[in-house]
C-alpha positions in Angstrom: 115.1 -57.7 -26.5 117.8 -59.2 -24.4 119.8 -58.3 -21.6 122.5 -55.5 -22.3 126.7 -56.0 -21.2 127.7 -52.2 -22.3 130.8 -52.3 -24.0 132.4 -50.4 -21.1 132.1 -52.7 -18.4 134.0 -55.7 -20.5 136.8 -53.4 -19.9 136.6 -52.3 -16.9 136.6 -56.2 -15.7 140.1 -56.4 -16.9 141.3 -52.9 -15.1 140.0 -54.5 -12.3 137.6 -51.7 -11.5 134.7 -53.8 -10.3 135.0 -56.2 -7.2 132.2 -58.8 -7.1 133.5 -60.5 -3.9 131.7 -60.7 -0.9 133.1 -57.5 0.8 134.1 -55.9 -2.1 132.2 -53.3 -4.1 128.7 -51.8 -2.9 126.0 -52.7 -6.4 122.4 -51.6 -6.5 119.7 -52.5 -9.1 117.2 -50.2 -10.4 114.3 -50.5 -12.1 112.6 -49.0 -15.4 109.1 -48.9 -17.1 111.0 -48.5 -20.4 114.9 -49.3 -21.6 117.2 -46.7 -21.6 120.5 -48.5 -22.1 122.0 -49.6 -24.9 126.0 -51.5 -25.3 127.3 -47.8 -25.3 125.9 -46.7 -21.9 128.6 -46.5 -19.4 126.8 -45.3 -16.0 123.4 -45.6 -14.1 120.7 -43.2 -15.5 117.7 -42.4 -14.0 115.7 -41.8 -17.1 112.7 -44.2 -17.5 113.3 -45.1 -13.6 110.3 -46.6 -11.8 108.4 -43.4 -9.8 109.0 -43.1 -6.4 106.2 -41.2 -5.3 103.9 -43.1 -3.3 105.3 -46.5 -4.9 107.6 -47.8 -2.1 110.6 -47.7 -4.7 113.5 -45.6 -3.8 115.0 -43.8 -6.8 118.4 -45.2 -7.6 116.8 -48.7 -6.3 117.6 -51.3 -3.9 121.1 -52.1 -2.6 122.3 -55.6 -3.7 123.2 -57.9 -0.8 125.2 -61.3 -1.3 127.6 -60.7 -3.7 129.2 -63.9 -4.5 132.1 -65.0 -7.0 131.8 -68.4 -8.2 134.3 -70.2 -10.3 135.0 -73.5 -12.5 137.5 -74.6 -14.9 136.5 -72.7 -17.3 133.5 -70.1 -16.1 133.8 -67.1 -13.3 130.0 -66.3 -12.3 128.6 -63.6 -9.5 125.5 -63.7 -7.5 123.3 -61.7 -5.8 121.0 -62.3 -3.1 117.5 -61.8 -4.1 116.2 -57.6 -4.3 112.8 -57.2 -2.5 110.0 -54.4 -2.6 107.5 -54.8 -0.1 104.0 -52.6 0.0 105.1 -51.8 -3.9 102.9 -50.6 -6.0 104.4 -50.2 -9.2 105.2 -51.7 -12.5 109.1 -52.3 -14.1 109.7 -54.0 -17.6 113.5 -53.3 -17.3 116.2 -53.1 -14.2 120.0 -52.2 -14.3 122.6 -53.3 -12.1 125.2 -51.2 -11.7 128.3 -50.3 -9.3 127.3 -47.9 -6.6 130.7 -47.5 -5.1 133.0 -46.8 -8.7 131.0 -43.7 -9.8 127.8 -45.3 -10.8 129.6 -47.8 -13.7 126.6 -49.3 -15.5 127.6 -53.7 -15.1 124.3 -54.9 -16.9 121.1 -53.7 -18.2 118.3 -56.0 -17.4 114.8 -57.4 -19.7 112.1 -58.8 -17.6 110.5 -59.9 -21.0 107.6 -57.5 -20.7 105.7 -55.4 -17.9 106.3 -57.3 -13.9 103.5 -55.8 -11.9 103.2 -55.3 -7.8 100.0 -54.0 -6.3 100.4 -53.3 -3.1 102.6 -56.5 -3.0 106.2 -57.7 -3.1 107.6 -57.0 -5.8 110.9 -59.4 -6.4 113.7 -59.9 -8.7 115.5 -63.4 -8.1 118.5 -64.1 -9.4 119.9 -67.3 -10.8 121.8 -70.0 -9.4 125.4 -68.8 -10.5 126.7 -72.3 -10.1 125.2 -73.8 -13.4 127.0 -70.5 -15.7 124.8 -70.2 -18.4 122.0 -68.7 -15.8 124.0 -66.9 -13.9 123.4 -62.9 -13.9 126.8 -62.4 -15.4 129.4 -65.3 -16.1 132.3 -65.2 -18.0 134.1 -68.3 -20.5 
């Protein structure tokens, strides 16, 4: 499986309903033992959602720090700074970033290519460099 853009957030780009800017709109990612999005899902859901009992995850996940807009001739890119469990003890095959301060709008559903496992560990999600496009979290041509 691959990483899910719902249909709903290509349009609300061009409403202008998201801000990726630093300063702009508050984003979280959470994380899932199983996928429940698909490219009609249009807000964050909790079902499938890591446990947060005794875990050190905290249900509707971490808040995302950094944002970033980066920009070339012909590709817009965000980043995010790098989301980090500490003391987690859980396991997540799936996250979801999605827009904390618009209502919960679902931006993109995440694959971590099969089960990431923390024991009592950091647990980590990095993302890309959003200045080469094609690896950035979302980028648009």
């Amino acid at each position: 499986m691959a990483n899910i853009i719902p249909y709903a957030f290509r349009g609300e780009l061009l409403t202008g309903t998201h801000n990726f800017a630093s300063g702009g709109d508050s984003f979280k990612l959470a994380l899932y033992t199983a996928q429940p999005y698909t490219t009609a899902s249009t807000v964050y859901s909790a079902t499938s959602e890591v446990s947060a009992s005794g875990t050190n995850y905290t249900t509707t996940g971490n808040a995302l720090t950094g944002n970033a807009v980066v920009y070339a001739t012909a590709v817009a890119s965000c980043d995010f700074a790098d989301s980090v469990w500490s003391t987690a003890t859980f396991t997540a095959a799936y996250g979801a970033i999605y827009n904390d301060d618009q209502g919960d709008k679902l931006c993109v559903a995440l694959d971590f290519s099969g089960n990431k496992t923390a024991t009592n560990g950091t647990f980590k999600v990095s993302f890309p460099s959003p200045a080469t496009a094609a690896d950035a979290i979302i980028s648009m041509a």
